[in-house]
C-alpha positions in Angstrom: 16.9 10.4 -20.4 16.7 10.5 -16.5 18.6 8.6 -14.6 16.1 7.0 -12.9 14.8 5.7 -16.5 19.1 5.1 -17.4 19.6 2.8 -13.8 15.9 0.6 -14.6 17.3 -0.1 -18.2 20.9 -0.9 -17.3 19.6 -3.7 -14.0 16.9 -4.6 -16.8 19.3 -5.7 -19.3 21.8 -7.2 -16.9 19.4 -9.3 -14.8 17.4 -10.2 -18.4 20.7 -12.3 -19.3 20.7 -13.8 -15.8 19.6 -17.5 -16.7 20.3 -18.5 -13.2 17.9 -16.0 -12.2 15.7 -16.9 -14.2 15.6 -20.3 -13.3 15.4 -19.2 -9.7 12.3 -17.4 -10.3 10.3 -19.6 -12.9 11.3 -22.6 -9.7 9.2 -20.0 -7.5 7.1 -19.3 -9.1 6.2 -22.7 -10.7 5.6 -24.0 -7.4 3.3 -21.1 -7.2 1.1 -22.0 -10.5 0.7 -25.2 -9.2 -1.1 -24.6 -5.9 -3.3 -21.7 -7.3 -5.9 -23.9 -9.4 -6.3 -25.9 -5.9 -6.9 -23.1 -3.6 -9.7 -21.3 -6.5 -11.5 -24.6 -5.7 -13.0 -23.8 -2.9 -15.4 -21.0 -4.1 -18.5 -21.9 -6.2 -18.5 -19.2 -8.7 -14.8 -17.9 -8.9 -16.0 -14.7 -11.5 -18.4 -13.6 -9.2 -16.2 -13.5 -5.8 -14.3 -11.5 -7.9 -16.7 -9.3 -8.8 -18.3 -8.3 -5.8 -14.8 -7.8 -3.9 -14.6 -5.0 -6.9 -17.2 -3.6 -6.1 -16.7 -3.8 -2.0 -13.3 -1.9 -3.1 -15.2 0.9 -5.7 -18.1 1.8 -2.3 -14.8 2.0 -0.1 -12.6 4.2 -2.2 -15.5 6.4 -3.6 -16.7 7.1 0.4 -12.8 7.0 1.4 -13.1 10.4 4.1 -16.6 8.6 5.4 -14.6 5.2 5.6 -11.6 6.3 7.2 -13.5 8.8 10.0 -16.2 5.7 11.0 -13.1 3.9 11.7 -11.1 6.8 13.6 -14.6 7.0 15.6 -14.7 3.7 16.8 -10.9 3.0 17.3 -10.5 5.7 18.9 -13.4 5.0 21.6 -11.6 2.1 22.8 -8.7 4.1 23.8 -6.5 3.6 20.1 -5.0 6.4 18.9 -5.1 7.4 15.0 -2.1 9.7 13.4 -3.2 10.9 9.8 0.5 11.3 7.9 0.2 13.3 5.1 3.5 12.3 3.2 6.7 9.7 4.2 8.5 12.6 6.2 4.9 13.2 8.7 5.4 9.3 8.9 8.3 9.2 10.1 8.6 11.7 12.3 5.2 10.4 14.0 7.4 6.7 14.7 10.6 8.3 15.9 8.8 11.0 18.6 6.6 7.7 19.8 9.6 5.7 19.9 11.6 8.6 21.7 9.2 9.3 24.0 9.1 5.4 25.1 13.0 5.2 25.2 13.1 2.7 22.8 16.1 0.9 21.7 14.7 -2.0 19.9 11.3 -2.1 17.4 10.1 -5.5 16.2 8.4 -5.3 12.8 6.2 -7.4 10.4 6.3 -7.4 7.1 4.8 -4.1 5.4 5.1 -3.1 2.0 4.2 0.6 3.6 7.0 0.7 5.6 9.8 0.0 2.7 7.6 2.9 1.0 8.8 5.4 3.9 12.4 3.9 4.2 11.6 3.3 7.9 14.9 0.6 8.4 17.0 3.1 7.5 15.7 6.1 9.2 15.1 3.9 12.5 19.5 2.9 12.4 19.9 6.7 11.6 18.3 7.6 15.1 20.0 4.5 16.9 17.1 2.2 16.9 17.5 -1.4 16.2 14.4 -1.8 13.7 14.1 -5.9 13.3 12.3 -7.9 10.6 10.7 -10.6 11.9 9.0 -11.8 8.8 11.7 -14.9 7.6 11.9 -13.5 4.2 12.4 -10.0 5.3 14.7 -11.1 7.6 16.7 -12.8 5.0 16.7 -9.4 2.9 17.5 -7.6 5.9 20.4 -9.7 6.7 21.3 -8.9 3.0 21.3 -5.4 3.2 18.2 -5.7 -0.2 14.7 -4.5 0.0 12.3 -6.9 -0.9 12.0 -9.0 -4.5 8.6 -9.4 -4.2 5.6 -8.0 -2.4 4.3 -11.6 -1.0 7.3 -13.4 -1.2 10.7 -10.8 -0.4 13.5 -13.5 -1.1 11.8 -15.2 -4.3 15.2 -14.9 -6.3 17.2 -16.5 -3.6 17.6 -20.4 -3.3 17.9 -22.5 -0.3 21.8 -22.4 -1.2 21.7 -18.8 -1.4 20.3 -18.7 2.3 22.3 -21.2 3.7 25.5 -19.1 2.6 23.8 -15.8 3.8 23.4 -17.1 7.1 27.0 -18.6 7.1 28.5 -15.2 6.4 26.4 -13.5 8.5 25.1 -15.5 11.6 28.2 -17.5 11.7 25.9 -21.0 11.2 26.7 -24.0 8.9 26.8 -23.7 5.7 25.2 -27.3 5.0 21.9 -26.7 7.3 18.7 -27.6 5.4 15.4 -24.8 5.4 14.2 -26.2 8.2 17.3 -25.9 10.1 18.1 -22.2 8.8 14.4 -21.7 10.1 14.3 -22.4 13.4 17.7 -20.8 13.7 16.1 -17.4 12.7 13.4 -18.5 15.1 15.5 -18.9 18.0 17.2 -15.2 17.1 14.2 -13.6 16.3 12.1 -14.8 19.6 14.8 -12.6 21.9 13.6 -9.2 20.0 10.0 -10.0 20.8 11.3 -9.9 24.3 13.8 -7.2 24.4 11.3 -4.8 21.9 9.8 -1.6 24.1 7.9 -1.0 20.8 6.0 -3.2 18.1 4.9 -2.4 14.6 3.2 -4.3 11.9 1.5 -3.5 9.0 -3.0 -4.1 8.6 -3.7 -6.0 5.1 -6.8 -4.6 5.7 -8.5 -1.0 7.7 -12.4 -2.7 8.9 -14.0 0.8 8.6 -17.9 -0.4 10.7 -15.8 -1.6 13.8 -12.8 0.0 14.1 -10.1 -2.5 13.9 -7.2 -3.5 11.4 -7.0 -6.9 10.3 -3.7 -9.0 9.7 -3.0 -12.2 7.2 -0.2 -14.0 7.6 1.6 -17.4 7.9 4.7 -17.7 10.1 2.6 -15.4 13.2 5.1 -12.9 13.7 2.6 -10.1 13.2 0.8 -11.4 16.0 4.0 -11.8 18.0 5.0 -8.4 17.1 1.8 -6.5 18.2 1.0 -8.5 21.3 4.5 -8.7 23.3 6.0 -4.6 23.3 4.0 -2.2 25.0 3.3 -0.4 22.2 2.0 -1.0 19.0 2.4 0.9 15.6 0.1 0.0 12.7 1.0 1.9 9.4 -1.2 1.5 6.6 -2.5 3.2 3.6 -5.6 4.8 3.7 -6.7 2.6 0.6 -6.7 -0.6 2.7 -10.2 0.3 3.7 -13.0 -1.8 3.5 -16.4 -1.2 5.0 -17.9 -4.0 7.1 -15.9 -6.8 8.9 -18.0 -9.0 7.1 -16.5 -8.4 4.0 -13.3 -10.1 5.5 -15.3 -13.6 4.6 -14.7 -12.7 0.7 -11.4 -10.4 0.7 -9.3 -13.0 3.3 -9.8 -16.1 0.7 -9.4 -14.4 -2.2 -6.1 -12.8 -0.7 -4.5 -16.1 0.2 -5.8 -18.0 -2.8 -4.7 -15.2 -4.8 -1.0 -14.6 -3.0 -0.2 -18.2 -1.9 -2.4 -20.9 -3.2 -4.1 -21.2 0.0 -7.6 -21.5 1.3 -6.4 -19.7 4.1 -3.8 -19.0 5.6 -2.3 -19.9 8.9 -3.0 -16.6 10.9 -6.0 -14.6 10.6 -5.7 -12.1 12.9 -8.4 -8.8 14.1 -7.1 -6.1 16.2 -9.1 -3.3 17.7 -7.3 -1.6 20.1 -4.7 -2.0 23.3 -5.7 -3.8 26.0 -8.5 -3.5 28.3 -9.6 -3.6 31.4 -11.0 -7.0 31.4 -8.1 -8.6 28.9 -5.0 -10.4 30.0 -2.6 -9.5 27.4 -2.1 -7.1 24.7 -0.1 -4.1 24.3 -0.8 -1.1 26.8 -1.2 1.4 23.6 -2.2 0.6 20.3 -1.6 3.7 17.6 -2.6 3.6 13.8 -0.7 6.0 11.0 -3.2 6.3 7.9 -0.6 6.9 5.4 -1.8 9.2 1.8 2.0 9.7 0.6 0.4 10.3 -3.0 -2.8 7.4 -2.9 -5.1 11.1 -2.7 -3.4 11.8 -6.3 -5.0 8.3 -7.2 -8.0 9.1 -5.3 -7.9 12.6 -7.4 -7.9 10.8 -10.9 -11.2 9.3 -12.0 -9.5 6.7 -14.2 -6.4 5.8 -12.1 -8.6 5.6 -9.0 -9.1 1.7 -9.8 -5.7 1.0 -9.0 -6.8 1.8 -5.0 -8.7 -1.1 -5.3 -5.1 -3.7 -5.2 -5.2 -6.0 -1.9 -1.5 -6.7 -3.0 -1.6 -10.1 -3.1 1.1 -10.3 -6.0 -0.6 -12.3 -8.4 -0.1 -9.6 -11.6 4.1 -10.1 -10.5 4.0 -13.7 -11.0 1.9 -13.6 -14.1 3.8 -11.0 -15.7 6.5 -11.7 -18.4 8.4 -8.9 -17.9 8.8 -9.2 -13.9 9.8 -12.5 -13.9 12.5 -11.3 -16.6 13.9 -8.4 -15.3 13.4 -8.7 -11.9 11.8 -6.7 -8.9 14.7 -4.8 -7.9 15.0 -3.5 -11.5 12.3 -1.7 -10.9 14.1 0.9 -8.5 10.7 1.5 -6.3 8.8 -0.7 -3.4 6.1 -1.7 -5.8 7.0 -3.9 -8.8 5.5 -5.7 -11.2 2.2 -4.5 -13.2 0.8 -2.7 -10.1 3.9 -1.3 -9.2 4.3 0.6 -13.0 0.4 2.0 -12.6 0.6 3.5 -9.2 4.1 4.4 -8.7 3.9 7.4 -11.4 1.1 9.0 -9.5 2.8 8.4 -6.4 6.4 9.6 -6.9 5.9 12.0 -9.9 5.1 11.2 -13.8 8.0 12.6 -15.2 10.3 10.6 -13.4 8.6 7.2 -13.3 6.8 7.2 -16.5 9.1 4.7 -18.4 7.6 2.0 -15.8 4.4 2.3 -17.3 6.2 1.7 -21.1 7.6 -1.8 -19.0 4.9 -4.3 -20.2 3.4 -6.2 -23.3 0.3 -5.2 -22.6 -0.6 -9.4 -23.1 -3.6 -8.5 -20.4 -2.1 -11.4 -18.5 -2.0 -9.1 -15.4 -5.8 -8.0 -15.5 -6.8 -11.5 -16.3 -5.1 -12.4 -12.7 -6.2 -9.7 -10.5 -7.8 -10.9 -7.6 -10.2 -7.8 -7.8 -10.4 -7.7 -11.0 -8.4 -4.4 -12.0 -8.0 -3.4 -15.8 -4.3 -2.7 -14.8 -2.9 -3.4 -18.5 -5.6 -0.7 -19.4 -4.2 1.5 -16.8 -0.9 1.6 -18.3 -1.9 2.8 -21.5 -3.7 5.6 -19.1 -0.4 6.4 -17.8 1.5 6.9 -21.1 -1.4 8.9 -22.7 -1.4 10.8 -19.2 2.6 12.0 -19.9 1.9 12.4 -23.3 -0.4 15.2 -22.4 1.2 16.5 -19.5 4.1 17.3 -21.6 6.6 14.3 -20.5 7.4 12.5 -23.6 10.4 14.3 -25.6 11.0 15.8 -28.4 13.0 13.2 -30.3 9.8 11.3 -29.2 7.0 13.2 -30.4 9.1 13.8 -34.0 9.0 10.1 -34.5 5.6 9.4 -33.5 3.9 12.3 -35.5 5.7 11.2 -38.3 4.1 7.3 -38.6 1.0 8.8 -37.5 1.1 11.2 -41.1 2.5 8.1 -42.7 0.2 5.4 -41.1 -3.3 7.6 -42.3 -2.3 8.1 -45.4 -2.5 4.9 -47.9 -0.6 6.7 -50.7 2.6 7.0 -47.6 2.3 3.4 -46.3 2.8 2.3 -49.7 6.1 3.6 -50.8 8.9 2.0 -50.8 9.5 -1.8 -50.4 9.6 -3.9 -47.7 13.4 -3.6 -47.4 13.6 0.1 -47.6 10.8 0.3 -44.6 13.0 -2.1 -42.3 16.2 0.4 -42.9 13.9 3.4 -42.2 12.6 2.1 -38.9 15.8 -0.5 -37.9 18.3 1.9 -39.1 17.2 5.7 -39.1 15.1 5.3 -35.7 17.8 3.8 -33.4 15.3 3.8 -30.5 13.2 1.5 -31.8 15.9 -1.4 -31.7 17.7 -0.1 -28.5 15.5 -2.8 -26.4 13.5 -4.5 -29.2 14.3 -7.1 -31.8 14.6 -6.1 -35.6 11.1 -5.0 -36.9 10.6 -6.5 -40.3 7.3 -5.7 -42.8 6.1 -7.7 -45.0 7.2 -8.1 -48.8 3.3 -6.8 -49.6 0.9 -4.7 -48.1 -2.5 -5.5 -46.7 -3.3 -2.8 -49.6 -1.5 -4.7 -52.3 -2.7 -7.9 -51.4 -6.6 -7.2 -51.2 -5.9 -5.7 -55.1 -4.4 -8.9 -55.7 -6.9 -11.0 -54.4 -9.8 -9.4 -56.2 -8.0 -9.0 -59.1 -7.9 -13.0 -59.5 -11.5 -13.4 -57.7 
C-alpha cells in the first residue's frame, strides 16, 4: 500500500468518527439544500439548460487548440499577454520572473482552485513575496495555515466559533465578535494589500474563446479589487475553462451560482479583456494570462475520461456526496475533492498513486444526478478502476481474490457450496480486506438457486 493510499485511510477513519465535524458540515451544507430548489426556479426547463451547457462544454473541449488560439488572437490584439505553462513548475516560474521583474513585495490574490494546484502560497513566501488571500474563506484558511475544505466554500468545516478564536489567536481581535464583526475586520486588513500590492492575480471561472476575455463570478468583489488596483494582473486558469461564445455566459453564469450557492446570480459578474487603454480611466497597466495543462491534455488524451473537462466546479457532486461529507475534504490529500476530485486527480497526478480515490464512493449516482453539466462522474470512476486494472496497478493479493469469486461467482455448482455461515467466515474471516473498511458481509441462509427450486417445486 502507498503511502499516499495509507495517509487518505488513516484522516478518513479519524475524521469519520468526528461527530462534531459532522455536524459542522451537514449545518453547511443544510443551509445549502435549502436555497438550491429556490435558485433552480428561475429556469423554465431545468433538464434542458443542463443539457445544452453539456454540449457548449463537448464543442469546447473537442476544438480545445482552435478554442484556446481564437482567444490568444484576440487577447493578445488588445495588448494582453498569454503564457502557455505546460506543468506546475513552467507555472511557477512564469509568476516569480513577472513578479521579479516588477519588484514586487506584495501579490493580492482571489480565490483559485488553480493556484492551490501549483502550491503558489508557498512558493511565493519561499521567494520573499507576501502572497495574500483576499477571498474571506481563504483568508480564514490562510490564517490557519490549511488549504481549502471545499472548492466553493474553503472554511465549510469551521463554525463561527471556530473563526472568532482563529482570529483571536491570530489578529489579536475579541474573541466574542459576531460574523459580521470578524468580517469587516478582515475587510479593513485586507483593503491595505489592495493598496500596497505592485501585482494582482485572480483566477477566470471561465476562458470566452470569440472575444478574448476571461470572465469572473464571485460574491464578496475581491476578484475585481484584485485585478483592478496593482499594476499588474495575473490570470491562471486551466485550459479547460474554455467556452466558445460570450453568449454562452447567459446559460453557464446561472447554472454556476444556482448550482454552487443557491443563487440566481451572484453578486459580481465580472468580464475582463485586457489592461487598460488608451481611452479607460482605470485598470491595470498589464494584464497577463497563464493557460495551465498540468495533466488536463492527459484527460483531453482519453476519449472516455475527456467528460470530466467539462466540470465548471461549482461543488455541487461535494455536497451531495456521502462520502465527502463523512470523511472530509482534506482527507482527500489533493486540491480537488469530492466526486470530481477522485475522477480527475488520477489522470492528473499519476494512476498508480491516486487510484484508491476513485475506489472512495458508493457509486449511489448521487453525484451525476447533481452535476450542473450533467457529467456521468459515478460512471467515470468505475472507468478509473477498470483503467488501473489494466494498466497493471491493482496488486497481487488483489487480483488472487478477485479471480477467485469471479471462478466461483460463474459457476452455479461453486456458489452453492457450503452454507450461509461457512460463506460469511470465508469472506469475513479468510479475506481480511474486505472488512478492513466495511461492515460484516453476511449471505443469505438460501440461495437465489435454492429458492427458485423451491418455489416451483410447491407451484
Amino acid at each position: 500500500m502507498s503511502d499516499i493510499k495509507e495517509d487518505f485511510l488513516a484522516k478518513s477513519k479519524v475524521r469519520a468518527q468526528d461527530l462534531e465535524h459532522r455536524r459542522k458540515i451537514n449545518f453547511n451544507i443544510g443551509k445549502y439544500n435549502a436555497v438550491v430548489p429556490i435558485g433552480k426556479q428561475q429556469f423554465s426547463d431545468l433538464h434542458l439548460a443542463r443539457e445544452r451547457a453539456k454540449n457548449i462544454k463537448w464543442r469546447a473541449i473537442e476544438t480545445l487548440d482552435q478554442q484556446l488560439e481564437n482567444f490568444e488572437t484576440a487577447f493578445t490584439a488588445r495588448g494582453g499577454k498569454v503564457i502557455w505553462a505546460e506543468d506546475a513548475a513552467g507555472a511557477r516560474k512564469e509568476i516569480l520572473r513577472i513578479c521579479q521583474e516588477r519588484n514586487c513585495k506584495t501579490l493580492v490574490k482571489s480565490k483559485s482552485m488553480v493556484t492551490e494546484e501549483i502550491k503558489l502560497n508557498e512558493f511565493l513566501h519561499e521567494n520573499k513575496i507576501e502572497s495574500v488571500e483576499t477571498d474571506l474563506g481563504e483568508y480564514i484558511q490562510q490564517l490557519d495555515g490549511e488549504a481549502p475544505y471545499h472548492i466553493v466554500t474553503p472554511a465549510m468545516h469551521k463554525s463561527k466559533e471556530d473563526v472568532a478564536k482563529l482570529f483571536a489567536e491570530k489578529l489579536g481581535t475579541d474573541i466574542n465578535l459576531t460574523p459580521e464583526q470578524l468580517t469587516l475586520e478582515a475587510r479593513a486588513r485586507l483593503r491595505k494589500k489592495y493598496v500596497e500590492a505592485e501585482v494582482g492575480l485572480t483566477g477566470a471561472n471561465f476562458i470566452i474563446s470569440d472575444v478574448g476575455a476571461i470572465a469572473l463570478t464571485e460574491n464578496e468583489g475581491n476578484a475585481r479589487l484584485s485585478c483592478s488596483w496593482p499594476k499588474t494582473h495575473i490570470v491562471v486558469v486551466g485550459i479547460e475553462k474554455v467556452i466558445p461564445s460570450m453568449q454562452d455566459l447567459a446559460l453557464f453564469w446561472p447554472l454556476l451560482a444556482t448550482y454552487g450557492t443557491g443563487q440566481q446570480l451572484t453578486v459580481y459578474n465580472t468580464i475582463v479583456s485586457g489592461p487598460k487603454q488608451a481611452d479607460e480611466v482605470d485598470g491595470p497597466q498589464e494584464m497577463i494570462v497563464i493557460l495551465l495543462d498540468n495533466g488536463r491534455t492527459n484527460i483531453l488524451a482519453n476519449p472516455k475520461s475527456r467528460e470530466s473537462l467539462y466540470c465548471i466546479r461549482c461543488g455541487a457532486c461535494l455536497n451531495a456526496c456521502p462520502v465527502y461529507k463523512n470523511i472530509g475534504g482534506h482527507s482527500y490529500g489533493t486540491t480537488y475533492s469530492g466526486p470530481i476530485g477522485s475522477v480527475i486527480t488520477p489522470h492528473l497526478r499519476g494512476l498508480n498513486e491516486w487510484k484508491h480515490l476513485s475506489h472512495a464512493s458508493s457509486l449511489c449516482g448521487n453525484c451525476t444526478e447533481v452535476c450542473a453539466v450533467k457529467i456521468n462522474l459515478h460512471e467515470l470512476l468505475l472507468e478509473n478502476r477498470h483503467e488501473a486494472v489494466e494498466e497493471g496497478h491493482a496488486t497481487f493479493t488483489e487480483k488472487l481474490a478477485w479471480k477467485g469469486w469471479k471462478i466461483a461467482v460463474m459457476n452455479r455448482k461453486w456458489m452453492n457450496k457450503g452454507n450461509a455461515s461457512m460463506k460469511d467466515w470465508m469472506v469475513n474471516k479468510v479475506f481480511k480486506g474486505w472488512t478492513a473498511h466495511r461492515a460484516d458481509l453476511n449471505f443469505p441462509q438460501k440461495s437465489f438457486n435454492q429458492r427458485w427450486r423451491e418455489k416451483n417445486k410447491l407451484s
